[in-house]
KETOR-80131 format. One line per field, with one value per residue (C-alpha): residue in one letter; residue number from 1; x, y, z. Coordinates in Angstrom, 1 decimal, m for minus. Layout:
N
residuo <- c(a/...)
num <- c(NUM/...)
xx <- c(X/...)
yy <- c(Y/...)
zz <- c(Z/...)
This chain:
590
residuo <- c(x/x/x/x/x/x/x/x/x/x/x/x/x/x/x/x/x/x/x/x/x/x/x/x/x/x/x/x/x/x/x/x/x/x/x/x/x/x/x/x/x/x/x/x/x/x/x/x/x/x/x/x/x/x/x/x/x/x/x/x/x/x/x/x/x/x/x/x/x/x/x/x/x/x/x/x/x/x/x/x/x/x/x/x/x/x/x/x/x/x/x/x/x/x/x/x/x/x/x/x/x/x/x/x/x/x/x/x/x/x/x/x/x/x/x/x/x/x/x/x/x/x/x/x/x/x/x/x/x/x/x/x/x/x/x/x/x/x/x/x/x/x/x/x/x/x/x/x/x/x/x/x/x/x/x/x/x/x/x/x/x/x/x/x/x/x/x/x/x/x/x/x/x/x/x/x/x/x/x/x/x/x/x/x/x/x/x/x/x/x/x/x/x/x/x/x/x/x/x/x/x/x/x/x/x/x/x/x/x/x/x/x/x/x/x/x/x/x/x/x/x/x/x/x/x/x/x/x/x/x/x/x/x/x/x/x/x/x/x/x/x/x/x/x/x/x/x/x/x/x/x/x/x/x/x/x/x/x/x/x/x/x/x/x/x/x/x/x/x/x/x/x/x/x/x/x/x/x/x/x/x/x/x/x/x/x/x/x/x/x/x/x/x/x/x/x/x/x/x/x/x/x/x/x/x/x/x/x/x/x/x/x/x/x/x/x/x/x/x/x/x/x/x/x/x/x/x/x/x/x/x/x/x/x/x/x/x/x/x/x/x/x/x/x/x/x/x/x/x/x/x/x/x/x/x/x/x/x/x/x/x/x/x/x/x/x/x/x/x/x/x/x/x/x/x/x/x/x/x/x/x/x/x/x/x/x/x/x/x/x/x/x/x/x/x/x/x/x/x/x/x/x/x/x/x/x/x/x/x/x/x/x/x/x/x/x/x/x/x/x/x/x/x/x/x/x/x/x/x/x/x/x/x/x/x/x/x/x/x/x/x/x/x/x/x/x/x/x/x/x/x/x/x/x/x/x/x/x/x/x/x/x/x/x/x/x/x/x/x/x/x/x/x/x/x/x/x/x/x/x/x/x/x/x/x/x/x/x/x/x/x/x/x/x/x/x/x/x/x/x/x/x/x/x/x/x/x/x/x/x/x/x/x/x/x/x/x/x/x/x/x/x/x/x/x/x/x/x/x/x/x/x/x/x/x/x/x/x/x/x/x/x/x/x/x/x/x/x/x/x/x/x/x/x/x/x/x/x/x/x/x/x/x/x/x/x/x/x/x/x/x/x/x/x/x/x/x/x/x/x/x/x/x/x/x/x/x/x/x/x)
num <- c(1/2/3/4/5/6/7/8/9/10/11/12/13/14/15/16/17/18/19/20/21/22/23/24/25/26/27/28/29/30/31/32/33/34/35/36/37/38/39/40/41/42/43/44/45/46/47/48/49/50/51/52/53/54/55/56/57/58/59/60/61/62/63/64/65/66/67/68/69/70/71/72/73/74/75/76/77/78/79/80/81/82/83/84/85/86/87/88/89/90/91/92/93/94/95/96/97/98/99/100/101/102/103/104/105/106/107/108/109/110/111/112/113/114/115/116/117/118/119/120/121/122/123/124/125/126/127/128/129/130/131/132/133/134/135/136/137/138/139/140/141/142/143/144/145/146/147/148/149/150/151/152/153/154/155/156/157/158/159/160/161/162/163/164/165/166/167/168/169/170/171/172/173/174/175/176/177/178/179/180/181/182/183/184/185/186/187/188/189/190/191/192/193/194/195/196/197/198/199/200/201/202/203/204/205/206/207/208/209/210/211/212/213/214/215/216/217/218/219/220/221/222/223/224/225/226/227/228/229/230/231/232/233/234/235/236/237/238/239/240/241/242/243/244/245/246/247/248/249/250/251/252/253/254/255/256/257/258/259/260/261/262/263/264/265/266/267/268/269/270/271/272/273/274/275/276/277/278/279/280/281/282/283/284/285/286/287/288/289/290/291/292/293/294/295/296/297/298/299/300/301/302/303/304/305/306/307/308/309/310/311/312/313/314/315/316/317/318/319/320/321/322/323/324/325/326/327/328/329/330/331/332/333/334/335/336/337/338/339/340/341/342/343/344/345/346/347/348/349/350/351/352/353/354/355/356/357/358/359/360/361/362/363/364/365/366/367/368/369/370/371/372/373/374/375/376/377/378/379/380/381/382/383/384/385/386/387/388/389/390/391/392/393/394/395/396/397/398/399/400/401/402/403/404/405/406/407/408/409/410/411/412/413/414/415/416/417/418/419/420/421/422/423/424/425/426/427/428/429/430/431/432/433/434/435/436/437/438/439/440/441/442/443/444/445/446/447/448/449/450/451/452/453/454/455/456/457/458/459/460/461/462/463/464/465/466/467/468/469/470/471/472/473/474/475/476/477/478/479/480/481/482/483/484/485/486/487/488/489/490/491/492/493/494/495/496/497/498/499/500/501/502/503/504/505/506/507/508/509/510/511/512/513/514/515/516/517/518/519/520/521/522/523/524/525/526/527/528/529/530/531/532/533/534/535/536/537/538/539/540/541/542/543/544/545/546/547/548/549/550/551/552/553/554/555/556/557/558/559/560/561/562/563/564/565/566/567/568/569/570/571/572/573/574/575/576/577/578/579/580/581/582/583/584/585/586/587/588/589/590)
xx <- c(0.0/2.7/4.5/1.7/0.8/4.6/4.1/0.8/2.3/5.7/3.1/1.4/4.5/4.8/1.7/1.2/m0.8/m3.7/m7.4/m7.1/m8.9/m9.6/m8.1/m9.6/m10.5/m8.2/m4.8/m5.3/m3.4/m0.6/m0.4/m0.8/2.1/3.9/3.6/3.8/7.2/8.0/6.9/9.4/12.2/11.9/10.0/10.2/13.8/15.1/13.9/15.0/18.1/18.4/14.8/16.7/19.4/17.0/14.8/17.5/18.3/22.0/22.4/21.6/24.0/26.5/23.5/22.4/19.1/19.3/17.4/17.9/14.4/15.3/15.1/12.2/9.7/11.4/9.6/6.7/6.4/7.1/4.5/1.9/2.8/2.2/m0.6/m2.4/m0.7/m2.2/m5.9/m6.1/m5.9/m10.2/m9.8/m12.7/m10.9/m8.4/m8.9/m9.9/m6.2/m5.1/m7.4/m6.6/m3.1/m3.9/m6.0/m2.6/m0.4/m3.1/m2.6/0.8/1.5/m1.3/0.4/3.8/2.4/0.8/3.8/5.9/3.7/1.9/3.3/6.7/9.4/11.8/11.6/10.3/12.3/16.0/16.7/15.4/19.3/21.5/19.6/18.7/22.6/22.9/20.6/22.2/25.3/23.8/21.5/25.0/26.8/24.5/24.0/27.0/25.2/28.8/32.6/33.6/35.9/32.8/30.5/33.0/33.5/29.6/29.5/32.3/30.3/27.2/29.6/31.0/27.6/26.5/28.5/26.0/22.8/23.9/24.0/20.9/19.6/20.4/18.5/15.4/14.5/12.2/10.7/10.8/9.1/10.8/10.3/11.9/15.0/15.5/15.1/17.7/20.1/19.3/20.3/23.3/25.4/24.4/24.3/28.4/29.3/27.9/30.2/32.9/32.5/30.3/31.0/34.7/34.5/31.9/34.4/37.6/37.8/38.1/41.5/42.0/44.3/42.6/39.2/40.5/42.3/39.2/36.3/39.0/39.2/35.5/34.4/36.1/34.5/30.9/31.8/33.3/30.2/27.8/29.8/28.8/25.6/25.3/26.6/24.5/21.5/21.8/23.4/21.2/18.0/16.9/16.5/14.2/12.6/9.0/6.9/3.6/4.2/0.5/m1.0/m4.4/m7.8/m7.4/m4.1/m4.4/m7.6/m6.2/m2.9/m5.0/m7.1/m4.3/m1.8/m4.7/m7.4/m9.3/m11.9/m13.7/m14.7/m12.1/m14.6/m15.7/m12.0/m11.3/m14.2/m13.3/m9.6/m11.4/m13.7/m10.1/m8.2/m11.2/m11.7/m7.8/m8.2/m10.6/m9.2/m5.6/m7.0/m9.2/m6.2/m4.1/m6.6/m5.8/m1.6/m2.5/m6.2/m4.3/m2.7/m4.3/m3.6/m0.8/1.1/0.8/2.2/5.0/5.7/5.8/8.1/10.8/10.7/12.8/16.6/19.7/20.7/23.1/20.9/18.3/19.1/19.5/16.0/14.4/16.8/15.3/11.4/12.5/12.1/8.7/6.7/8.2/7.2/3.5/2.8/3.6/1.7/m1.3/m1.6/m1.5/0.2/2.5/5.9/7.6/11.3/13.2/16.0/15.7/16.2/19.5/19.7/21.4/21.2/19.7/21.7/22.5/20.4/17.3/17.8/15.5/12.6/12.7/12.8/12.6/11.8/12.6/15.1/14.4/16.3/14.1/12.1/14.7/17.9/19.2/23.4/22.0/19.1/19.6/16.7/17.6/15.9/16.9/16.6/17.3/19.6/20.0/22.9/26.4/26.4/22.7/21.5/20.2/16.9/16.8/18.6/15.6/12.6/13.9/13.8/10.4/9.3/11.3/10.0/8.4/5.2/6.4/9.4/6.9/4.7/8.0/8.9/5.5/5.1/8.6/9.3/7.1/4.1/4.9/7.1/9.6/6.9/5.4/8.9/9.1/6.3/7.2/8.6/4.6/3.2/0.8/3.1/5.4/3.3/1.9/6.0/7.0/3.7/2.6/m0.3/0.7/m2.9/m1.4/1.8/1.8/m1.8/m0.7/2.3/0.3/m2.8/m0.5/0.6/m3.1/m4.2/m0.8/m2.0/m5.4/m4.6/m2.4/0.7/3.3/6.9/9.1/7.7/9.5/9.1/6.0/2.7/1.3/4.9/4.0/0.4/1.6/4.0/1.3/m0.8/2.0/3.0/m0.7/m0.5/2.8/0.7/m2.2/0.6/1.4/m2.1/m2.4/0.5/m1.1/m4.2/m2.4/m0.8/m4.4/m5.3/m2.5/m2.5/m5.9/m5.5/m1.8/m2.2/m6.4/m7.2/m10.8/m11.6/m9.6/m5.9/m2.8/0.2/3.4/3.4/0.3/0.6/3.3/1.4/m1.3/0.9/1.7/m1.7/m3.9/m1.5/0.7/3.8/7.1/7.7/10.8/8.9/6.2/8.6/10.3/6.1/5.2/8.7/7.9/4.3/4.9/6.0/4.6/1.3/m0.7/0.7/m2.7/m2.6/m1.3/m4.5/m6.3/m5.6/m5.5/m9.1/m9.4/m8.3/m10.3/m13.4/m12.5/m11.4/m15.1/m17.0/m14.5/m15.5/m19.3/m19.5/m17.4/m19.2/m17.6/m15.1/m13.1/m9.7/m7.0/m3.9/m6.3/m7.5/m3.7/m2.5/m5.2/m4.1/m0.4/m0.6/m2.5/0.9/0.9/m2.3/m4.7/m7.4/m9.9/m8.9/m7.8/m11.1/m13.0/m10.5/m11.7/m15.6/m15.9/m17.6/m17.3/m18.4/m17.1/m13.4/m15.1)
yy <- c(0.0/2.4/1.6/2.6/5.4/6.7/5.8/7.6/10.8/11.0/10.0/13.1/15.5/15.2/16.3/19.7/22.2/21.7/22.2/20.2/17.3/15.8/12.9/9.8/9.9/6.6/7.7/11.3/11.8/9.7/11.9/15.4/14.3/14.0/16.8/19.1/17.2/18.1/21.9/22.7/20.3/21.4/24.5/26.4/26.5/25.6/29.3/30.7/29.1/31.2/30.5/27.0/28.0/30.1/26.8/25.1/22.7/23.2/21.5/24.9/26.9/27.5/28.2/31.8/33.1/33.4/37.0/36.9/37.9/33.9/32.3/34.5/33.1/29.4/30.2/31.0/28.4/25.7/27.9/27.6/23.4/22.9/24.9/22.5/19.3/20.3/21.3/18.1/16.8/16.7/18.3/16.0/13.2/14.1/14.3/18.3/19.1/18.1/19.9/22.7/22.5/21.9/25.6/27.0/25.7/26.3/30.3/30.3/29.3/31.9/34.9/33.8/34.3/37.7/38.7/37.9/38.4/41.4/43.0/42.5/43.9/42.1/44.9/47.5/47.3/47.9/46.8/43.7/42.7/44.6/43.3/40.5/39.5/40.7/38.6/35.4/35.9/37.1/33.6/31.5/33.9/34.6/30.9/28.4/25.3/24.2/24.9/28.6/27.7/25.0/28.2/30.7/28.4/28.8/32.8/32.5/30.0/32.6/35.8/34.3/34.9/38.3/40.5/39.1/39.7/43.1/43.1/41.6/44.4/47.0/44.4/44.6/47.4/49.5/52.8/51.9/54.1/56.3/55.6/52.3/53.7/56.3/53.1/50.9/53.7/54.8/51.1/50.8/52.0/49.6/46.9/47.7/48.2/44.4/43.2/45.5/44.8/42.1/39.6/39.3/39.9/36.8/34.3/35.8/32.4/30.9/29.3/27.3/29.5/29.2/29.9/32.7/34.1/33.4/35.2/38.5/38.2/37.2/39.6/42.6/41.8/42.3/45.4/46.9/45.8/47.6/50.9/50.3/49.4/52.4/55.3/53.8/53.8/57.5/58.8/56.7/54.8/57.4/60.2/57.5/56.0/57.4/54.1/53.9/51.7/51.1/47.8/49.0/47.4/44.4/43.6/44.2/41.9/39.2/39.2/39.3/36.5/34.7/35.6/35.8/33.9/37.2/38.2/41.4/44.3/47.2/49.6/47.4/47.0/50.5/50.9/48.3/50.1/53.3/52.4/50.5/53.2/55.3/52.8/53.1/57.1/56.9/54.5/56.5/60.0/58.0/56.6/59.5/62.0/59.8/59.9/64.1/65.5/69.1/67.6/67.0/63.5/65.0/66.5/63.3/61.4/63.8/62.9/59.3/59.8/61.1/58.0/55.7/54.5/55.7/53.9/52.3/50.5/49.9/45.6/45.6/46.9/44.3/41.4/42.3/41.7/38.3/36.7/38.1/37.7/34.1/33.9/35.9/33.3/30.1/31.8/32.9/30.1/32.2/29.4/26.6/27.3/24.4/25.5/26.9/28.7/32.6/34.6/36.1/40.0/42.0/44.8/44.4/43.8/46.8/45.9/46.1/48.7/51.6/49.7/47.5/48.8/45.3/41.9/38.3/35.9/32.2/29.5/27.4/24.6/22.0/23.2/21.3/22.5/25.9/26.8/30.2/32.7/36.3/39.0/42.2/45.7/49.2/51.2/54.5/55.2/56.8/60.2/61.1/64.5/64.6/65.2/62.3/59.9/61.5/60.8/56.7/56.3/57.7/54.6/52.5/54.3/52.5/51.3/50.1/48.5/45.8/45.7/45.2/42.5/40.8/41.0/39.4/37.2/36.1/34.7/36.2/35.2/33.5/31.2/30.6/29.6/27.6/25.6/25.1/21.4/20.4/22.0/19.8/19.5/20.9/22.9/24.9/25.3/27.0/29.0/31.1/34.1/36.9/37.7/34.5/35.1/38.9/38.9/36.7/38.7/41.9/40.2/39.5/43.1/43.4/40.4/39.9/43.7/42.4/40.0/41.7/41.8/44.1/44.3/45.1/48.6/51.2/53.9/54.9/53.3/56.2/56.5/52.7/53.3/56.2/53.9/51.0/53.7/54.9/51.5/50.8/54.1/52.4/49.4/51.6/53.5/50.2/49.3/52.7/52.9/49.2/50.8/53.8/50.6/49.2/52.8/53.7/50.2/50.1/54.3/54.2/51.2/51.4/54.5/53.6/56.0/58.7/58.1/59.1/60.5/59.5/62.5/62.5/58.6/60.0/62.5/60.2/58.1/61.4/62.6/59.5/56.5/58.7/58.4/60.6/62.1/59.7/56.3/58.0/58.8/54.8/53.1/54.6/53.3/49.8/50.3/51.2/47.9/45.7/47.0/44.4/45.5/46.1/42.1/43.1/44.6/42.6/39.4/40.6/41.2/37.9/36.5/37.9/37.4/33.2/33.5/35.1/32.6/29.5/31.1/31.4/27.8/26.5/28.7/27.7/25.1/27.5/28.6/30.5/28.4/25.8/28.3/29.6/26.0/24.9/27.5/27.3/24.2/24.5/26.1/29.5/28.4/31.3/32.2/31.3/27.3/27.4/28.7/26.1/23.3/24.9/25.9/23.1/25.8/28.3/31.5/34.5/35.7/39.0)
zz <- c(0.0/0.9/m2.2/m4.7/m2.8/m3.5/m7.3/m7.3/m5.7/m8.2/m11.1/m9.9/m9.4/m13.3/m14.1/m15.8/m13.7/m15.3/m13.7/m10.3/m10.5/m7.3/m5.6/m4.3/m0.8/m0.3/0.4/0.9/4.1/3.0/m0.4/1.4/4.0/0.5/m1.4/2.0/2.4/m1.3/m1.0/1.8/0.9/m3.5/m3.0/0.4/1.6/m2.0/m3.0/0.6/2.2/4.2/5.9/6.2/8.3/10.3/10.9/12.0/8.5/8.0/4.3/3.5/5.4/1.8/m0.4/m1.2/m2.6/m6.3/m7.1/m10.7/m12.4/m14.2/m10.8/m9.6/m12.4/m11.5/m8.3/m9.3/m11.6/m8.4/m6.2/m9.1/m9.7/m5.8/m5.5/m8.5/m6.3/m3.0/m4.4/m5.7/m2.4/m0.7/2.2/3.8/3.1/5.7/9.9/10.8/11.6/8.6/6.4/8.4/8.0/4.0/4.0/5.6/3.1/0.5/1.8/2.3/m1.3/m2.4/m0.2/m1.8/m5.3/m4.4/m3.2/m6.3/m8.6/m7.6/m4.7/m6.1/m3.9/m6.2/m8.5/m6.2/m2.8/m2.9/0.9/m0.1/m1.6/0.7/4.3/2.5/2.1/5.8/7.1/5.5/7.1/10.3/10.7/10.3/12.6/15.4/16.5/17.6/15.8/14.6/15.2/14.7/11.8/10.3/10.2/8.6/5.5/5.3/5.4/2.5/0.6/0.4/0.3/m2.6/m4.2/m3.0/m4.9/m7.8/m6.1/m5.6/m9.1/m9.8/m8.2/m10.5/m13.3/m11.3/m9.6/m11.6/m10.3/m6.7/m3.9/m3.3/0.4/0.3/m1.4/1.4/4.1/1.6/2.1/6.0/6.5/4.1/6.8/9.0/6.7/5.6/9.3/9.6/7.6/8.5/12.6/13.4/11.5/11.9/15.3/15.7/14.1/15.8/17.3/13.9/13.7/10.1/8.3/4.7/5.7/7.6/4.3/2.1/4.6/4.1/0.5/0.4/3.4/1.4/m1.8/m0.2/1.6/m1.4/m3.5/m0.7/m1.2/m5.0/m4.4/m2.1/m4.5/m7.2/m5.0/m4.2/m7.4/m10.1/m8.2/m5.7/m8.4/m10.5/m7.2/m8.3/m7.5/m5.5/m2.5/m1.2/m1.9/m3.0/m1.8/m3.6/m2.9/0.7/0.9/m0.6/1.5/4.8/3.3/3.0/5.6/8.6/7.0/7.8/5.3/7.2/4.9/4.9/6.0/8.9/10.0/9.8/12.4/14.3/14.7/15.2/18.3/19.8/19.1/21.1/24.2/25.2/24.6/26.7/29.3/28.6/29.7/32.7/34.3/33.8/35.9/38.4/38.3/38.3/38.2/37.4/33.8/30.2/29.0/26.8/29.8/31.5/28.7/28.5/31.8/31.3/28.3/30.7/33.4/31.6/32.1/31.3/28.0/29.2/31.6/29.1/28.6/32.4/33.0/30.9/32.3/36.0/35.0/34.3/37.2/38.4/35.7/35.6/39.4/38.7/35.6/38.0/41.2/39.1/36.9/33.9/31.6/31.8/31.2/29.2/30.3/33.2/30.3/30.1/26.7/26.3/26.0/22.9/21.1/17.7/14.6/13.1/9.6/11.7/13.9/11.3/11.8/14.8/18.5/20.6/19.0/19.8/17.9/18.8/17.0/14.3/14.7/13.7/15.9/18.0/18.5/19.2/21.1/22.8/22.5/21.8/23.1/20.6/22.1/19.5/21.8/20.8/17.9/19.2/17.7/18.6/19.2/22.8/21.8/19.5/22.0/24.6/22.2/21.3/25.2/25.3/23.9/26.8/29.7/33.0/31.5/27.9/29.2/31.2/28.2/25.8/28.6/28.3/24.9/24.0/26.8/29.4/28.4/24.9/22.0/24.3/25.5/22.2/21.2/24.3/22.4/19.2/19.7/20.8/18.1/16.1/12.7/10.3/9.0/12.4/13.0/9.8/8.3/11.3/11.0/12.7/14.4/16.0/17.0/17.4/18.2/21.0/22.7/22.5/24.3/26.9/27.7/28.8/30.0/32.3/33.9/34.0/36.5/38.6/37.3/38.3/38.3/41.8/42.7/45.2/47.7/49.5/48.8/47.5/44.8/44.8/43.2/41.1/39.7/38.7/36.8/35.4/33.7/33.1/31.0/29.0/28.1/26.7/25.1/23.7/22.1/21.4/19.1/17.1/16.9/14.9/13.1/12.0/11.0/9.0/7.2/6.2/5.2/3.6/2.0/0.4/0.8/2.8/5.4/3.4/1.9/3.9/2.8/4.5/7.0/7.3/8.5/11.1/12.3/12.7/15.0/17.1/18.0/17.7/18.8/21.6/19.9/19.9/16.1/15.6/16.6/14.3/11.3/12.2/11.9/8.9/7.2/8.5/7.5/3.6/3.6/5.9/4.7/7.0/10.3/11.8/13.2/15.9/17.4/15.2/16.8/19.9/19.3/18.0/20.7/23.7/21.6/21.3/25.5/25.7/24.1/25.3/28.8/28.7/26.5/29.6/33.0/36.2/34.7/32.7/33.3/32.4/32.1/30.7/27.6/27.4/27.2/24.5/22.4/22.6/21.8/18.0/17.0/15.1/12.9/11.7/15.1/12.7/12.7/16.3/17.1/15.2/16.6/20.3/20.0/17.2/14.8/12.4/13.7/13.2/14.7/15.4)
């Protein structure tokens, strides 16, 4: 049986993608385990290496990404062949977690053709090559999976071969936004200093003579093709960047279809961002009558803006929440922790520091030589002006720096990672929706103050309780500034609601999400191109409303730890199918 099944399946892989015609019922599981094998091992990591370092597969460490426009409709070609393959497969043929696992892979696949074929930041995005190449080096670097001298031999495999991606850019790009070639060359710097700093500095332990004198030889080459790729960017692309970067209605329904499995009308989403955005006003200016009855809001968040840390005790100040929110989460039975090993602090790479204030770096799925966790926190740049150095800490100050905590750590993405090796299957580990996983971490900033949490407070008990409203005014900082995230995205990026300009997005992000001008100015970067963004408050929403309805179907027997549990362990699956896997129905996520 297992033997024609296998003939069957390879009979199949040669077929032309013709209309799908639908299998038999017999053999279905068996032939979807197949071609989902296929996809990642042929199709996934084939097209993205590097994505197989990251996850942990190390036959791919001394392959690069191929970005010639050639190898980019090879890929689309493979996404369109499994796409036929894995319709073919009856989805009631196979048990409810498979079938939901097919609809993921069935969106994945769909999201990766919108991307290339329509979104196309190929042509479009110049930061795509020179942080692409950064990141390739940086996910061989950053983890001690094999010998120092083992993983150096890998970063000059792939630096052999991005000199010519560099140069495959200046094929592709056509009349990029202009936008996205002023973010290209903000982190150009930071991308050449990588290579310049970093990376030798990560493998000074390196000790084989020859590799040594081929990572200078090869290490030179890409910092002298960055230069180039620099001065070309600002002397011959930026003066021709004249692109439109926004999605469009269509676009941007499609991708949260796919991505989120979310299929709300814009205009109801925008109102559903609006009356957020308005509660946690409201709550905002509520809680801060009480820090100081004689103070607007505004003068209370400027206030809050200045009760941070030095910068130089920035990492420290998240490394000392640790332990009580993994002592509150125990005590309060918020969810069960699966291990006793913290995240390691760092400052984040310098190719992600224009768009990225604090975010986690867990190792993939399949690692198993190194499984540290990093915790990445944006300190601000040497040479700052004081007033920029004072408004980036504004966004670190007492009440952000628990949310931050909660959100990346404890019960956040830390714990989520924490997870990963009892998540359902292959497919829940690699293809995550982000109303999932970020939807997740910023529910916790909320539902961790909800139920008491607070970090070590001191002095009196009235500087005690000032303190408590003050970080309960960070968090709503916090979903403030993703509300102004779900406004500009749907805004920038479709025009519903009335179209945004770029400063007009910042501003937004000043007066409506309670942001300082630079975090402003840093969102709506991040948001011409991550045009979905708004999942953050969006599954967040998600989420309470499947808690709610777990809660009343379950009365007097519900709890907490038991709901958190359930849902950790459906892996980062769309809310949508961990809500029918949960309340065994289809009703709606909102």
């Amino acid at each position: 049986m297992r033997k024609h099944l296998l003939i069957t399946a390879l009979t199949l892989l040669a077929l032309p993608p013709a209309p799908a015609q639908r299998l038999s019922a017999d053999g279905a599981p068996q032939t979807f385990q197949f071609f989902s094998e296929q996809f990642f091992s042929d199709v996934y990591f084939k097209f993205s290496p590097t994505n197989g370092t990251a996850a942990g597969l190390h036959q791919y460490d001394t392959q690069l990404e191929d970005y010639s426009a050639a190898e980019i409709q090879r890929e689309i070609a493979a996404l369109h062949a499994s796409e036929h393959k894995i319709e073919a497969i009856p989805p009631d043929a196979l048990d409810a977690s498979v079938a939901a696992d097919r609809e993921i892979l069935l969106n994945s696949i769909r999201s990766s053709l919108l991307t290339l074929e329509v979104i196309r930041p190929w042509e479009k995005n110049p930061d795509t090559y020179s942080s692409g190449i950064a990141q390739s080096a940086f996910v061989i670097m950053s983890r001690a999976f094999a010998p120092p001298d083992a993983r150096l031999k890998s970063v000059v495999a792939r630096e052999l071969l991005m000199p010519q991606v560099l140069q495959e850019a200046r094929k592709n790009l056509k009349n990029p936004p202009h936008i996205y070639t002023e973010i290209a060359l903000e982190q150009i710097d930071g991308n050449i200093s990588f290579f310049q700093n970093d990376l030798p500095t990560a493998f000074k332990d390196a000790t084989n003579p020859d590799t040594k004198a081929a990572f200078a030889r090869s290490n030179a080459a890409v910092i002298q093709s960055l230069k180039d790729y620099a001065i070309w960017m600002k002397s011959d692309l930026l003066p021709r960047s004249n692109g439109d970067f926004r999605f469009g209605p269509d676009t941007f329904r499609k991708k949260l279809a796919y991505d989120e499995m979310v299929d709300i009308p814009l205009d109801r989403l925008l109102q559903i961002a609006t009356d957020d955005l308005h509660k946690n006003q409201s709550e905002f200016a509520r809680v801060a009558k009480e820090v100081d009855p004689t103070k607007t809001p505004q003068e209370v968040l400027a206030q809050l803006a200045t009760v941070h840390p030095p910068p130089d005790q920035l990492l420290q100040s998240f490394q000392s929440q640790f332990a009580g929110l993994i002592s509150f989460i125990n005590s309060h039975h918020i969810i069960t922790i699966p291990s006793p090993v913290e995240p390691t602090l760092e400052e984040t790479p310098p190719f992600m520091r224009a768009t990225t204030q604090a975010s986690m770096d867990p190792p993939g799925p399949f690692e198993t030589h190194s499984t540290t966790a990093y915790f990445n926190v944006t300190l601000p740049e040497k040479g700052w002006s004081a007033e920029r150095v004072a408004e980036h800490m504004a966004a670190f100050n007492v009440g952000t720096i628990t949310s931050t905590a909660i959100h990346e750590t404890y019960p956040g993405h830390y714990v989520q990672f924490l997870y990963l090796n009892q998540f359902p299957s292959k497919i829940r580990k690699l293809l995550g929706a982000n109303t999932n996983i970020e939807g997740w971490a910023h529910y916790c900033e909320q539902m961790m103050l909800d139920q008491g949490y607070l970090p070590t407070l001191t002095g009196s008990p009235d500087e005690q309780q000032k303190q408590a409203k003050l970080i309960r005014l960070g968090q709503l900082q916090d979903a403030l500034l993703r509300d102004a995230r779900f406004l500009v995205a749907v805004r920038m990026h479709t025009g519903v609601g009335g179209p945004l300009t770029t400063e007009e997005a910042a501003a937004l992000f000043v007066k409506e999400g309670y942001q300082s001008p630079s975090i402003g100015s840093m969102e709506t970067k991040r948001g011409t191109s991550d045009a979905t963004y708004l999942y953050y408050t969006l599954g967040k929403l998600e989420i309470l409303k499947l808690r709610a309805d777990v809660q009343a179907r379950q009365g007097s027997a519900f709890s907490l730890a038991t709901f958190h549990d359930a849902f950790m362990h459906q892996g980062f699956a769309p809310i949508k199918v961990i809500r029918k896997s949960m309340l065994h129905n289809d009703t709606p996520v909102l």
